[in-house]
N, C-alpha and C positions, 0 to 999 in steps of 0.2 A: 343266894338265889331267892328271888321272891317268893312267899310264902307261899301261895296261889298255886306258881308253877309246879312248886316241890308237891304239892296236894295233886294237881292233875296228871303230874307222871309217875304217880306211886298208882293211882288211880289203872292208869295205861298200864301202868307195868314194866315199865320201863326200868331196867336193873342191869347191872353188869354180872358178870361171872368169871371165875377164877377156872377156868378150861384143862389144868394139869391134871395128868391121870395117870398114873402106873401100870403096865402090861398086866392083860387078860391073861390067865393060863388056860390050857384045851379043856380042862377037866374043871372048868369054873362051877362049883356048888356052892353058891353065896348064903348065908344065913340075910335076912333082910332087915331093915328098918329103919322105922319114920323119925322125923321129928319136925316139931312145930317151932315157930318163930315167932312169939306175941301172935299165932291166928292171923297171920299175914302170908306165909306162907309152911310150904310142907315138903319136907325134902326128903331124899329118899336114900339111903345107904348099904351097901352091903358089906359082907365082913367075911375074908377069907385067911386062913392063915394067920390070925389076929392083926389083920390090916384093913381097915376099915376105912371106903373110899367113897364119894359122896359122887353117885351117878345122876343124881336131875333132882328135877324140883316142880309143882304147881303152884301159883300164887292163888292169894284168899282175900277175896275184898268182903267187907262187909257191906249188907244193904245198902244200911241207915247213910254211911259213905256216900253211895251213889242218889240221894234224894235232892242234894246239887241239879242234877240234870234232870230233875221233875220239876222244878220251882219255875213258874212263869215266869219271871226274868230272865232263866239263862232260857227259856226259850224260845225269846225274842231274839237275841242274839244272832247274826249271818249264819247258817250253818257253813258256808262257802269259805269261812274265815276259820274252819278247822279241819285237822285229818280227818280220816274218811274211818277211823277206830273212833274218834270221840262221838262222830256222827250217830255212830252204830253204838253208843254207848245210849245217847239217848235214846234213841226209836227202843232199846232193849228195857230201858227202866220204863219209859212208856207202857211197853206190852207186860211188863210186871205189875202197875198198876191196873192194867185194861183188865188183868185176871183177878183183880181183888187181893195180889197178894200182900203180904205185909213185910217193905222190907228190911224193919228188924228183924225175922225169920227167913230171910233172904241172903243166901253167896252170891258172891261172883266168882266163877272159879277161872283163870287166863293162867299163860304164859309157861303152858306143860310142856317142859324141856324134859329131854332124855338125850345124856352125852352118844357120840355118833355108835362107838364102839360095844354101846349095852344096846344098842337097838335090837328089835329083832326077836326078842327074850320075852317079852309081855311085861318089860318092868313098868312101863306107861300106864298101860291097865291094872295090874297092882296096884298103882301108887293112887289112882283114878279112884278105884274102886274104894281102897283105906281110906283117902280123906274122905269122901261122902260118909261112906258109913259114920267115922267120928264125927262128922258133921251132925248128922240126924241124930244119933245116939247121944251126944255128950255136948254139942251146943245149942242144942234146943231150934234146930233149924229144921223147915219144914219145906224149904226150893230152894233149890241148886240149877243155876243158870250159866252161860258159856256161851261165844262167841268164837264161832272155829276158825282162826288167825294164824296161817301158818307162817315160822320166823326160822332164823337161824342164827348163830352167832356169828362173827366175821371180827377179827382183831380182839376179840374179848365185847362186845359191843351189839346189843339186838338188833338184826336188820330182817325187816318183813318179806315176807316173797309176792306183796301186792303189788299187783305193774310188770310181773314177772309173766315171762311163758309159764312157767313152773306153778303157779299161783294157784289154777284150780285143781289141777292133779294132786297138790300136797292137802288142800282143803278139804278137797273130797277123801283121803287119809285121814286128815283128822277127824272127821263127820263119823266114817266106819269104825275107829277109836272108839272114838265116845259113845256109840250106838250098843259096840261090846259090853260098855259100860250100863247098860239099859238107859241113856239119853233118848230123850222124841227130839226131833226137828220142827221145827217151825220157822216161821217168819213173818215178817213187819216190815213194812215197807222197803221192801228188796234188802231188808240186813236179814241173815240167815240166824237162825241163835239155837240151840238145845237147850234144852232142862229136865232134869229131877225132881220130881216133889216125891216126899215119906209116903203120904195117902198115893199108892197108885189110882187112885178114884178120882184124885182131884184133877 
């Protein structure tokens, strides 16, 4: 696959997943925890009975990553001539530069999965809440940004619920999510996005 492509769907977030799960018991008291992937992504596990089962995950792009979609070349480029995620990818780095921020100190955090059967539990905002904090504490980051994209899987395979009736009900879910999480709201040219910055002042 061309090099290009493979960089703009790592970017998107596009990734499969291995969906096998072993039965919840009533009296579920999970012991929890994280783990990291090279700072690409953060996954989330809990451990009962010494069985140890990996319920979801959020992905982690770096700024610098996304400086692609700030370089006057690509954005001359059709916008019409991509999804309506890469669109919103740029209007987002845009509005990260419009605030002055820097994005070597800048996430991107997408593609917060939580298997169907842990829903419900707050393992989302857990997991939400963990990576920022490691984020600001131990990688020297200072904004945390997000694009609320509601998806699902289907066959093992990411399929979005944009174009869907279901589209803005599951968004506005994620919005309220991430809001638990202390995210503000914003927006730029009709893409909706959240962010975190360490300085509540800023």
């Amino acid at each position: 696959m061309n090099k290009s492509i493979i960089f703009l769907l790592s970017i998107l977030g596009i990734t499969l997943f291995n969906t096998k799960n072993t039965a919840m018991q009533a009296n579920f008291k999970p012991n929890i925890e994280f783990e990291y992937k090279e700072l690409t992504r953060r996954s989330i596990y809990v451990t009962q009975d010494g069985q140890k089962e990996f319920i979801g995950s959020i992905s982690i792009t770096k700024g610098q990553s996304l400086s692609i979609f700030a370089s006057p070349a690509f954005s001359a480029i059709d916008k019409k001539l991509f999804p309506p995620s890469m669109i919103s990818l740029i209007t987002v780095v845009s509005a990260i530069n419009a605030r002055k921020k820097d994005l070597e100190k800048t996430i991107l955090l997408g593609d917060l999965y939580i298997f169907p059967k842990y829903r419900g539990k707050e393992f989302a905002q857990i997991l939400v809440k963990n990576t920022c904090q490691e984020l600001f504490e131990k990688e020297g980051i200072n904004f945390i940004v997000l694009i609320p994209d509601p998806f699902e899987y289907e066959n093992n395979m990411q399929k979005s619920f944009h174009g869907t009736p279901d589209y803005d009900i599951k968004k506005e879910q994620l919005i309220r999510l991430y809001k638990k999480c202390s995210f503000n709201v914003d927006e730029a040219d009709g893409t909706i996005f959240m962010y975190l910055a360490e300085n509540k002042n800023s």
